[in-house]
N, CA, C and O atoms as CSV, one atom per row, in Angstrom:
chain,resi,resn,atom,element,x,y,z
A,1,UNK,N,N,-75.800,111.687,115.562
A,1,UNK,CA,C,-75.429,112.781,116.420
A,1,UNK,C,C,-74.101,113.401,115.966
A,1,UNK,O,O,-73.914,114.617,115.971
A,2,UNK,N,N,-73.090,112.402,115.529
A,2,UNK,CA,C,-71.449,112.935,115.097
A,2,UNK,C,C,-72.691,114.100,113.731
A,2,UNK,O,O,-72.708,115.329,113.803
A,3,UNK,N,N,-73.333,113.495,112.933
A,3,UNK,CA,C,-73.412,114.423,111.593
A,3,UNK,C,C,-73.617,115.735,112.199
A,3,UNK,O,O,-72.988,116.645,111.659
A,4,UNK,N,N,-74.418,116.073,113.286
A,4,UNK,CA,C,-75.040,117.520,113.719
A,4,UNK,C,C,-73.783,117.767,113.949
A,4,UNK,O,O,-73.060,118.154,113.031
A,5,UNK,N,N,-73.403,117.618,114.976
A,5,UNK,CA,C,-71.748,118.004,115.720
A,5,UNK,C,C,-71.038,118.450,114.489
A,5,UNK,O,O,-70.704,119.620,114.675
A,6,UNK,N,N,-70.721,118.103,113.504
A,6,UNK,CA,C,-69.668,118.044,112.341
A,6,UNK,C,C,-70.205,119.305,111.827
A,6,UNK,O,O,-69.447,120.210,111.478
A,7,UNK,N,N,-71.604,119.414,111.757
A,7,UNK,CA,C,-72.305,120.507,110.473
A,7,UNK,C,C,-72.475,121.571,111.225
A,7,UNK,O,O,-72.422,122.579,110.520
A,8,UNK,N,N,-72.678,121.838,112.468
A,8,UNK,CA,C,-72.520,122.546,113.296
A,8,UNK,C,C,-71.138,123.099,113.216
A,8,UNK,O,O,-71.116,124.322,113.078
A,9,UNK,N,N,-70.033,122.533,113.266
A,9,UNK,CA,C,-69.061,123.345,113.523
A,9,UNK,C,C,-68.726,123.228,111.993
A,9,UNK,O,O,-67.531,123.519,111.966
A,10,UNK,N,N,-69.128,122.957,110.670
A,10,UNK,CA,C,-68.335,123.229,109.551
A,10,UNK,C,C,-69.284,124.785,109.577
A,10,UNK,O,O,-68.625,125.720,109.123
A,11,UNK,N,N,-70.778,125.178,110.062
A,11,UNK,CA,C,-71.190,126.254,110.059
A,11,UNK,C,C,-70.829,127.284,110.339
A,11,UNK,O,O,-70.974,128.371,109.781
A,12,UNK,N,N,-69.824,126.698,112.142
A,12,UNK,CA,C,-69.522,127.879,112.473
A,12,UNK,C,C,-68.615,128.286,111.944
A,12,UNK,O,O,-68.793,129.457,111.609
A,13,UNK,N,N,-67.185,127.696,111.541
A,13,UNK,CA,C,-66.494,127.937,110.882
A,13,UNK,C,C,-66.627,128.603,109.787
A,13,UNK,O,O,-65.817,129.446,109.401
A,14,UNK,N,N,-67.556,128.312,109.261
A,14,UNK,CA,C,-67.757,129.660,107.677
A,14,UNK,C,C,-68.017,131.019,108.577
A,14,UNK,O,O,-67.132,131.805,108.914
A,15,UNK,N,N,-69.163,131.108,108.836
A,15,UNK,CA,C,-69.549,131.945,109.333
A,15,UNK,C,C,-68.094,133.110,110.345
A,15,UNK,O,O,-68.079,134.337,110.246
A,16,UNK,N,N,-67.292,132.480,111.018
A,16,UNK,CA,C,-66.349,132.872,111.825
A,16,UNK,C,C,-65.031,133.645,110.696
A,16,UNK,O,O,-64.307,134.606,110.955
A,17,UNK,N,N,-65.089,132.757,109.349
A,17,UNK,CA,C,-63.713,133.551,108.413
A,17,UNK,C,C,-64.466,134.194,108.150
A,17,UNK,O,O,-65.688,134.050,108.124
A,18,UNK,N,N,-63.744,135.112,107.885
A,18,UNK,CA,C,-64.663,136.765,107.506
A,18,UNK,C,C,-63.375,137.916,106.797
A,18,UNK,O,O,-62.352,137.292,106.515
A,19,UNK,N,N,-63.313,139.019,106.570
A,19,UNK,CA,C,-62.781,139.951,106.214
A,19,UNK,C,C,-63.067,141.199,107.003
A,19,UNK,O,O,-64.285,141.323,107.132
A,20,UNK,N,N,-62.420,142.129,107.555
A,20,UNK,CA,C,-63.039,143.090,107.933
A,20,UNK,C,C,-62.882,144.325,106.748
A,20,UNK,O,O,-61.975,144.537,105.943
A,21,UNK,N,N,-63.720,144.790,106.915
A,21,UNK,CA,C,-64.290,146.217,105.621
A,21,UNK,C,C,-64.534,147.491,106.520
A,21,UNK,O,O,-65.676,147.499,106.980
A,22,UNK,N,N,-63.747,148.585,106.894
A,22,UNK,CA,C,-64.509,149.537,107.295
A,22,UNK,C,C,-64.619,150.513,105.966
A,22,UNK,O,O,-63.841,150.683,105.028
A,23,UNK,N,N,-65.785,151.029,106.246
A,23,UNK,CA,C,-66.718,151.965,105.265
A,23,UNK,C,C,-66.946,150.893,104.223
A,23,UNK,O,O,-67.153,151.551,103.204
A,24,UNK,N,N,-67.044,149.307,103.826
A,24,UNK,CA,C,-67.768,148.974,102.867
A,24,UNK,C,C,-67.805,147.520,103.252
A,24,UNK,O,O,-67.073,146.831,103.963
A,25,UNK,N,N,-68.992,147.254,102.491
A,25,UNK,CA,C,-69.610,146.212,102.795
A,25,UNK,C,C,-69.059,144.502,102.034
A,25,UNK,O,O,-69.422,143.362,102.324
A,26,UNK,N,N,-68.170,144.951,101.108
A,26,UNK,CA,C,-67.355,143.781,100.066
A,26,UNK,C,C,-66.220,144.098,100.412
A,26,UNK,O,O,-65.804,145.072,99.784
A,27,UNK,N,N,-65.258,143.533,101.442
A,27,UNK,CA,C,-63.520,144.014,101.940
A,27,UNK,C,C,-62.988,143.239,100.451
A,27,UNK,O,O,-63.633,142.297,99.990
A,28,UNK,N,N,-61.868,143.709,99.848
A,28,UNK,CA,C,-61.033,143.359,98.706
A,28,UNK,C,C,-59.896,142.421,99.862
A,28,UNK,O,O,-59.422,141.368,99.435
A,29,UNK,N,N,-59.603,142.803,101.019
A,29,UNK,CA,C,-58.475,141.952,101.289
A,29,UNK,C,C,-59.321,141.444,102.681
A,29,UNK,O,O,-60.523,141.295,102.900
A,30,UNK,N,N,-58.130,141.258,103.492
A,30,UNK,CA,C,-57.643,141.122,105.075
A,30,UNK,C,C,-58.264,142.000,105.324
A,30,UNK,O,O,-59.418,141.792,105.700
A,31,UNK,N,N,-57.830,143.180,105.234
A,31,UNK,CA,C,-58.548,144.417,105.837
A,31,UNK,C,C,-58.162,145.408,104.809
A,31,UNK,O,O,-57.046,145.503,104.300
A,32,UNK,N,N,-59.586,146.405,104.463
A,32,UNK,CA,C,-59.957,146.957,103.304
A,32,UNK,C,C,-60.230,148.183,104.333
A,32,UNK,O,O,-60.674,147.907,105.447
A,33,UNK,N,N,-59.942,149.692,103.935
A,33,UNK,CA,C,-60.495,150.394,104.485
A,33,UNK,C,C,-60.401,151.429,103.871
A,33,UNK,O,O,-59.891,152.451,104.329
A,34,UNK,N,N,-61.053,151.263,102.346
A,34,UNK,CA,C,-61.238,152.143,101.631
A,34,UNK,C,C,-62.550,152.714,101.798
A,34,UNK,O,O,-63.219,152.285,102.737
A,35,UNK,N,N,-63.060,153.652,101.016
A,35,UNK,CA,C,-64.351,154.170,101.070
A,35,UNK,C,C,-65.926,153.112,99.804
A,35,UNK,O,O,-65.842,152.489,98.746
A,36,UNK,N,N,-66.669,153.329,100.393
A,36,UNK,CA,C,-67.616,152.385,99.107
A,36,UNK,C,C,-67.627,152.804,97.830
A,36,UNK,O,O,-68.307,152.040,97.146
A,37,UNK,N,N,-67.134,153.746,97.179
A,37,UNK,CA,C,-66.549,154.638,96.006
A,37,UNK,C,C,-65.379,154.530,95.368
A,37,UNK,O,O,-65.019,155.113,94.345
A,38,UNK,N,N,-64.563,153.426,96.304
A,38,UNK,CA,C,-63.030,153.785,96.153
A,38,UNK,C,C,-62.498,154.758,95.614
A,38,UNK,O,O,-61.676,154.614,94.710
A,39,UNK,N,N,-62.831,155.801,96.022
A,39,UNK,CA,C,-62.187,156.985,95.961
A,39,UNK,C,C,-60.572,157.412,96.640
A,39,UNK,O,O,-59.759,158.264,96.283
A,40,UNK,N,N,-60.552,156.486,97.670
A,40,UNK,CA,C,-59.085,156.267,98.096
A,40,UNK,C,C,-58.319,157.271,98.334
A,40,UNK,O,O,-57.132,157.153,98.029
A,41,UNK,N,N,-58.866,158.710,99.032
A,41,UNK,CA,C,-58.583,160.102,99.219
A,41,UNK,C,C,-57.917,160.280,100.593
A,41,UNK,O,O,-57.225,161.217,100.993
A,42,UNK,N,N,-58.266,159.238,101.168
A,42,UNK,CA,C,-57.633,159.510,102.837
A,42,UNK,C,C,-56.443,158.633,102.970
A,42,UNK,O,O,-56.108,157.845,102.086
A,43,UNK,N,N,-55.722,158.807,104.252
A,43,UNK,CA,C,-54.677,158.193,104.292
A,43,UNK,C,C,-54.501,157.812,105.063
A,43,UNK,O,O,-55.137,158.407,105.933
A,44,UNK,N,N,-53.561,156.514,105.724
A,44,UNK,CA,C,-53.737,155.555,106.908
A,44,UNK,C,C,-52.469,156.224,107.876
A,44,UNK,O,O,-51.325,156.442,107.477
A,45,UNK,N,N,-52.941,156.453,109.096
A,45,UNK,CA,C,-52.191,156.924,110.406
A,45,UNK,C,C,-51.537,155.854,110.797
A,45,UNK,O,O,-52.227,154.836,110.740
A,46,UNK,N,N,-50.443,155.704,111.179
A,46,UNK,CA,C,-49.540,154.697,111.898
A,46,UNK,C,C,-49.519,155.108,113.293
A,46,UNK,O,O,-49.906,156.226,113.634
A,47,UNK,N,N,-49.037,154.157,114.189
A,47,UNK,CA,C,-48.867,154.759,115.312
A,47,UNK,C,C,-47.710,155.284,115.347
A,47,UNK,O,O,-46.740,154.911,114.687
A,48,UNK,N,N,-47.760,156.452,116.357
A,48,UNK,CA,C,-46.389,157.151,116.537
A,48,UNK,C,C,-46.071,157.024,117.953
A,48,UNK,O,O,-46.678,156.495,118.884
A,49,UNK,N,N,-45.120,157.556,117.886
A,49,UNK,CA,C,-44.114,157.331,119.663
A,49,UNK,C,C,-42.888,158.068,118.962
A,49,UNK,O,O,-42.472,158.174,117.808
A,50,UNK,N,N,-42.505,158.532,120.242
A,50,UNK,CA,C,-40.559,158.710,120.004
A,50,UNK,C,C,-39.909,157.632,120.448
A,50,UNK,O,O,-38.771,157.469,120.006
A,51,UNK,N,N,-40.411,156.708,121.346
A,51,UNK,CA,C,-39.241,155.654,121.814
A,51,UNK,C,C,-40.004,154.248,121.238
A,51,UNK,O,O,-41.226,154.275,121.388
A,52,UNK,N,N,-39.632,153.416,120.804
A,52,UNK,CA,C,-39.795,152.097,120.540
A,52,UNK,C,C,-39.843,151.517,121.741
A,52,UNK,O,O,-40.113,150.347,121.468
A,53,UNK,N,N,-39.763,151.591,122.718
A,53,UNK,CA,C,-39.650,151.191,123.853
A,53,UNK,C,C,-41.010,151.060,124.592
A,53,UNK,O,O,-41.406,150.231,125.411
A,54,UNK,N,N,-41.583,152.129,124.044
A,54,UNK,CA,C,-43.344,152.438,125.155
A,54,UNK,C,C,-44.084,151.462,123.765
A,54,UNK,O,O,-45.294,151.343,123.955
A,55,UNK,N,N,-43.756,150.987,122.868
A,55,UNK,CA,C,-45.070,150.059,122.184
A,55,UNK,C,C,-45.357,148.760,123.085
A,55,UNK,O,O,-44.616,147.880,123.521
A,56,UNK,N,N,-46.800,149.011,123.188
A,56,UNK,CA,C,-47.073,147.521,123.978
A,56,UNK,C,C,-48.308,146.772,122.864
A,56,UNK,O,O,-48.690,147.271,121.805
A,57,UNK,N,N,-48.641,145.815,123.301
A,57,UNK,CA,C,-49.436,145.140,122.642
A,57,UNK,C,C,-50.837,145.420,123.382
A,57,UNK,O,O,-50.875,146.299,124.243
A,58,UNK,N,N,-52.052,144.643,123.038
A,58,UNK,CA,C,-53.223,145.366,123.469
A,58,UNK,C,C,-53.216,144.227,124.783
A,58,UNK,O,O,-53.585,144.595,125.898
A,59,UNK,N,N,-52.721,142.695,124.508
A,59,UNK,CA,C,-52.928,141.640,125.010
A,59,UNK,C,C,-51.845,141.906,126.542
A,59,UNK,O,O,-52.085,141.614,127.714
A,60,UNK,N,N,-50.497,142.636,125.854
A,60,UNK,CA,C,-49.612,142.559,126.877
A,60,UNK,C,C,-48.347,141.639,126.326
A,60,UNK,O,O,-48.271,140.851,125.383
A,61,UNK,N,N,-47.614,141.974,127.084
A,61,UNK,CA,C,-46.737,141.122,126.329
A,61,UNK,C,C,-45.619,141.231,125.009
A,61,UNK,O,O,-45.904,142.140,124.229
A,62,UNK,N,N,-44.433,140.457,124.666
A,62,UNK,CA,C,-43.858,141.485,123.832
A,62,UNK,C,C,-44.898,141.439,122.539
A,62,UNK,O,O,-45.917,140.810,122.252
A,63,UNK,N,N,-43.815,142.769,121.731
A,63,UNK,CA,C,-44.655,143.210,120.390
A,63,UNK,C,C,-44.299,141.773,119.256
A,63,UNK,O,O,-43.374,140.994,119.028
A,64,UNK,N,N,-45.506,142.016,118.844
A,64,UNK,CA,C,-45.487,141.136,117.596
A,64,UNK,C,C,-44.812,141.296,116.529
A,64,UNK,O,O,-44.898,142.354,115.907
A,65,UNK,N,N,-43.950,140.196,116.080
A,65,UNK,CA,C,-42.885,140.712,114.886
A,65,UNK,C,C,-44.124,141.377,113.464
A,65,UNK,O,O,-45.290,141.038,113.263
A,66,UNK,N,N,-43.494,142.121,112.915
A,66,UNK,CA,C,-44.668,142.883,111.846
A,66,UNK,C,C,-45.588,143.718,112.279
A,66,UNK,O,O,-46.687,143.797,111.731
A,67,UNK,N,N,-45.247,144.433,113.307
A,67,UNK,CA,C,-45.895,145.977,114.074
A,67,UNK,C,C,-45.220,146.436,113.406
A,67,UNK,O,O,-44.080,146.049,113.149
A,68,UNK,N,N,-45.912,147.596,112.868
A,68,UNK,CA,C,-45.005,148.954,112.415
A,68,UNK,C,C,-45.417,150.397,113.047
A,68,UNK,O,O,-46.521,150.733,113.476
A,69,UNK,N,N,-44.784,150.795,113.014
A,69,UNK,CA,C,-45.081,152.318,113.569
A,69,UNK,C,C,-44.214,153.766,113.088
A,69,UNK,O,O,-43.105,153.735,112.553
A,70,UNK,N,N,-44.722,154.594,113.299
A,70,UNK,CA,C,-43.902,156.129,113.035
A,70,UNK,C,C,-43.233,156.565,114.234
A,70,UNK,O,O,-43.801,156.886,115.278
A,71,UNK,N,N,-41.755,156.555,113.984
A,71,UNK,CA,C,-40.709,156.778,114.925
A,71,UNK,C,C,-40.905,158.522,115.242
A,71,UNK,O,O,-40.044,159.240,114.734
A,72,UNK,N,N,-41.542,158.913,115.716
A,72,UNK,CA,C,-41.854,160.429,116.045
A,72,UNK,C,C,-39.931,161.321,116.138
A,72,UNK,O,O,-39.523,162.167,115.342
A,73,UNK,N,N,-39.462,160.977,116.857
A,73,UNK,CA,C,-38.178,161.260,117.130
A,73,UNK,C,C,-37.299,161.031,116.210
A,73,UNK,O,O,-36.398,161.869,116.178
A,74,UNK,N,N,-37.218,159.944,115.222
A,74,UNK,CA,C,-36.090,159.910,114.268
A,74,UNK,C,C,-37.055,160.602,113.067
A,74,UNK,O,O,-36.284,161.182,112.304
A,75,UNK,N,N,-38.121,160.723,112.718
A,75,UNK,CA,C,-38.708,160.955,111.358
A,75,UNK,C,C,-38.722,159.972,110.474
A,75,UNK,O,O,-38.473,160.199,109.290
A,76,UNK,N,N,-39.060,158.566,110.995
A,76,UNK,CA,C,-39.294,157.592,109.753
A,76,UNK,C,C,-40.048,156.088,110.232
A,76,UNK,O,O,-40.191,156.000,111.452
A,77,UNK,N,N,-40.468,155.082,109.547
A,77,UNK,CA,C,-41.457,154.362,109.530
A,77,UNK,C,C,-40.386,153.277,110.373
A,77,UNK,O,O,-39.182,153.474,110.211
A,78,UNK,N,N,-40.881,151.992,111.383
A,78,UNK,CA,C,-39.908,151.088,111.975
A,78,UNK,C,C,-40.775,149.722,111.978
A,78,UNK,O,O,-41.929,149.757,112.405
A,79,UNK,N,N,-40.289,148.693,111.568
A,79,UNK,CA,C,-41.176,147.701,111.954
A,79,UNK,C,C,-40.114,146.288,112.704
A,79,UNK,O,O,-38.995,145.944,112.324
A,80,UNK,N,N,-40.983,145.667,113.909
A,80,UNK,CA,C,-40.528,144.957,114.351
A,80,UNK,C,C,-40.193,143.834,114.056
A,80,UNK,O,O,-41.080,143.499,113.271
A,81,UNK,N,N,-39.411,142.888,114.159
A,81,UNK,CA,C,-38.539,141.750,113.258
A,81,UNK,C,C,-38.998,140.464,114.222
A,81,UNK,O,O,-39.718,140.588,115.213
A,82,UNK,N,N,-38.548,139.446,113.829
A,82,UNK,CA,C,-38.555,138.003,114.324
A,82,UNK,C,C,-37.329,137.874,115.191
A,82,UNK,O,O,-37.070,136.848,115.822
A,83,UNK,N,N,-36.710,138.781,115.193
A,83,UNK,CA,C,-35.315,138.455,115.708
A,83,UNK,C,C,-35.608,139.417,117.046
A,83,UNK,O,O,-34.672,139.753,117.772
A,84,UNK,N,N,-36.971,139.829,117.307
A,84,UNK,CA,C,-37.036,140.643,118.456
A,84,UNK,C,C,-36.180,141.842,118.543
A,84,UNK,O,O,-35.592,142.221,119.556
A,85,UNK,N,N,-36.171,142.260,117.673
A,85,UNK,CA,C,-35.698,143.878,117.781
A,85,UNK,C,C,-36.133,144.730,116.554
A,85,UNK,O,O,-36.220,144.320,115.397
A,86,UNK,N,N,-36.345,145.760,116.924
A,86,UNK,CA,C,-36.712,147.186,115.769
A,86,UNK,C,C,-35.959,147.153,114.337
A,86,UNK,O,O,-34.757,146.918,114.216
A,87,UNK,N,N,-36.526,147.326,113.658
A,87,UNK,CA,C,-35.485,147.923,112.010
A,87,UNK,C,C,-34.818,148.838,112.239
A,87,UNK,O,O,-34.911,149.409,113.325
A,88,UNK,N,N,-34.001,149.219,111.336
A,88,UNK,CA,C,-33.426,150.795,111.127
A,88,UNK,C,C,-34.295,151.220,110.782
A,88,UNK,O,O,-35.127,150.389,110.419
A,89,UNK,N,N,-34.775,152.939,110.631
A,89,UNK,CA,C,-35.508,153.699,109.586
A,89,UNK,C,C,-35.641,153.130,108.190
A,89,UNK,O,O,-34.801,152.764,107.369
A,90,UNK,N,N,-36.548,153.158,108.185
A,90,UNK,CA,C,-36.985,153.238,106.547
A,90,UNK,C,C,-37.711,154.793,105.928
A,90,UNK,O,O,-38.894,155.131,105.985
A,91,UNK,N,N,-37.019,155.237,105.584
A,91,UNK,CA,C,-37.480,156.417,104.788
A,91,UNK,C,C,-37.390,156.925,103.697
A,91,UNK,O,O,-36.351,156.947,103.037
A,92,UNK,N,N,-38.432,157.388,103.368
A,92,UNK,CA,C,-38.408,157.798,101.657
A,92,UNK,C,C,-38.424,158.910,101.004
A,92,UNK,O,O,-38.968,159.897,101.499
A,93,UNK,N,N,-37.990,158.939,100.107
A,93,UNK,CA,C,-37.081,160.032,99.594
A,93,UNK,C,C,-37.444,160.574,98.033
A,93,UNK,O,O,-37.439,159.847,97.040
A,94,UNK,N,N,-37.721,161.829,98.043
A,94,UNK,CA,C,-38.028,162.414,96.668
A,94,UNK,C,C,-37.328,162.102,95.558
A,94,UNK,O,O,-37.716,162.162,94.391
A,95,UNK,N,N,-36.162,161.728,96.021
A,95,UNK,CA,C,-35.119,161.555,94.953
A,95,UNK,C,C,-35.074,160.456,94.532
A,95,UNK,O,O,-34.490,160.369,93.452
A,96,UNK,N,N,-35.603,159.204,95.097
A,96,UNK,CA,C,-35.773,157.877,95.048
A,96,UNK,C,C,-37.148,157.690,93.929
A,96,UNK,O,O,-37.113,157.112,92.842
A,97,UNK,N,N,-38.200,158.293,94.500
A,97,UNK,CA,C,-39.548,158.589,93.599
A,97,UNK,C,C,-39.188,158.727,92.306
A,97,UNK,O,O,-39.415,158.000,91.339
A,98,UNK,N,N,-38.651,159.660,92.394
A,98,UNK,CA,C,-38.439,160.981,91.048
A,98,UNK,C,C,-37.656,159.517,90.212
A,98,UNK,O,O,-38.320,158.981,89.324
A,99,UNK,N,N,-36.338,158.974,90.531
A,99,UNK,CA,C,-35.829,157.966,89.875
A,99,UNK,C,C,-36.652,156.786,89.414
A,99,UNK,O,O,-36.596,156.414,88.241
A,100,UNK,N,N,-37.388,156.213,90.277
A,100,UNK,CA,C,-37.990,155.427,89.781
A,100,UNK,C,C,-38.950,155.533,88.591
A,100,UNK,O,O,-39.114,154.857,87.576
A,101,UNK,N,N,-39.710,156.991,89.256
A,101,UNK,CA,C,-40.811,157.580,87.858
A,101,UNK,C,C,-39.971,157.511,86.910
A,101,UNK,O,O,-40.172,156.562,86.152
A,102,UNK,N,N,-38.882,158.326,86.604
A,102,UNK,CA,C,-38.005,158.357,85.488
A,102,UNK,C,C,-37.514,156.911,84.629
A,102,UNK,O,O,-37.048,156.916,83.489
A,103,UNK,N,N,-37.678,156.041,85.238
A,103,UNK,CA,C,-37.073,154.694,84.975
A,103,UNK,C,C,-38.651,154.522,84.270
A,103,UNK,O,O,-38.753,154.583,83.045
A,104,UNK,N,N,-39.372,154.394,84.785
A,104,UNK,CA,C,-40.305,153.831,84.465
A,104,UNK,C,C,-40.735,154.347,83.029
A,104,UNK,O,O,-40.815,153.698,81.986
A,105,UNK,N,N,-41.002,155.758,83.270
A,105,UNK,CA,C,-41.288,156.547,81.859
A,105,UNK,C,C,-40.508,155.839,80.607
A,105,UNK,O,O,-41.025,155.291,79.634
A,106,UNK,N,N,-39.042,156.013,80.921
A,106,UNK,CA,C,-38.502,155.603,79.938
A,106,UNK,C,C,-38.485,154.564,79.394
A,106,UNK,O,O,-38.229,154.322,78.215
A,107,UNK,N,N,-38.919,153.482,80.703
A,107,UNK,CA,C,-39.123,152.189,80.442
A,107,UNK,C,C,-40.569,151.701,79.185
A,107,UNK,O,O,-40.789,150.736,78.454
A,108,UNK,N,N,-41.158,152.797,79.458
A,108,UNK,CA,C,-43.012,152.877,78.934
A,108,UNK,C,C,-42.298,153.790,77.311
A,108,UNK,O,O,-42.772,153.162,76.365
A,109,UNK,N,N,-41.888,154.320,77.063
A,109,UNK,CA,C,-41.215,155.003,75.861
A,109,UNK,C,C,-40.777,154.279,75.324
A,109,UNK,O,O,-41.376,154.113,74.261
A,110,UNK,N,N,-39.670,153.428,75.492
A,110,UNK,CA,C,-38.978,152.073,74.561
A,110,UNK,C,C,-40.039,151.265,74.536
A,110,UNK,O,O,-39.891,150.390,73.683
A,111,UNK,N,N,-40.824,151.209,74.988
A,111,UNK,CA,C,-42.158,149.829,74.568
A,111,UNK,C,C,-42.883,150.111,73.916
A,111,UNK,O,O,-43.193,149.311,73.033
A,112,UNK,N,N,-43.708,151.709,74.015
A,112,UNK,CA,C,-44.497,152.599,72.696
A,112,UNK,C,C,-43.510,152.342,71.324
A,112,UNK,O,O,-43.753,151.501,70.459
A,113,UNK,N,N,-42.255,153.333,71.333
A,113,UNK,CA,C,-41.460,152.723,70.332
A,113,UNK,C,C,-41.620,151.428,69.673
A,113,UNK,O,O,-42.253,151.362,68.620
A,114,UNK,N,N,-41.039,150.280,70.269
A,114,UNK,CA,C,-40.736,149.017,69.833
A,114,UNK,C,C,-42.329,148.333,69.018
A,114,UNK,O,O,-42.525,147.655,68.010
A,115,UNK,N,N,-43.490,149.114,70.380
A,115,UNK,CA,C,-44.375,148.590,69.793
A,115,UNK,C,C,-45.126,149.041,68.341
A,115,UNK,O,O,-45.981,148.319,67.829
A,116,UNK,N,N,-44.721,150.255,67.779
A,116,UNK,CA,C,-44.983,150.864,67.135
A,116,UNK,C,C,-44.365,150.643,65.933
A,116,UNK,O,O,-45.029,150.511,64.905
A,117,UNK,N,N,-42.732,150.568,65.948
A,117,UNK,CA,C,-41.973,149.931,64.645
A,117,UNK,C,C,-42.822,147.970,64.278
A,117,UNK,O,O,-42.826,147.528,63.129
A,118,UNK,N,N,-43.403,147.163,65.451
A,118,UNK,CA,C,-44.158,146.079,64.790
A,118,UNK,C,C,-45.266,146.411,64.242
A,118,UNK,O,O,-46.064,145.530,63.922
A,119,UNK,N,N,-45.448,147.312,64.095
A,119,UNK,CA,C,-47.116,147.412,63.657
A,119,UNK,C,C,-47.144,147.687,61.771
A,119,UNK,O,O,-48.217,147.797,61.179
């Protein structure tokens, strides 16, 4: 009787981990919500609010550290901490992009180079 009991719940247990996939049927992660094409054309909505204050949970109760949301009122992304309180803004910046691309390029140029004088 223990063997049924045991195989029974090692069943349910498979069956219960799962991935969720919206629009496809093979999720790549946790949660996949690309298209079955990965075409990857759309873009993910955060929640917004102006006050950090009105986020609730669905359960009730305080927010879970690692909520994030769009601060409607300041203009930038906020996520909640372990220490029970909000981040500063995090926001991003053209000028930050643009630097990094630039780093990078150049970074990809000295390696064409280098790789090119071994050959």
């Amino acid at each position: 009787m223990k063997k049924i009991i045991i195989t029974g719940f090692l069943c349910i247990g498979s069956i219960l981990f799962g991935q969720v996939g919206m629009n496809t049927a093979n999720p790549r992660g946790a949660l996949d919500i690309n298209k079955n094409d990965h075409t990857n054309n759309m873009g993910l909505i955060l929640p917004t609010n102006s006050d950090v204050r009105n986020i609730i949970t669905p359960q009730g109760g305080n927010v879970v550290p690692g909520t994030i949301i769009y601060d409607s009122a300041q203009d930038c992304v906020k996520y909640y901490k372990k220490t029970d309180q909000w981040s500063n803004c995090i926001r991003f910046s053209t000028t930050a992009a643009m630097k990094t691309a630039n780093n990078t390029s150049a970074k990809n140029t000295k390696r064409e180079l280098f790789n090119s004088k071994q050959k």
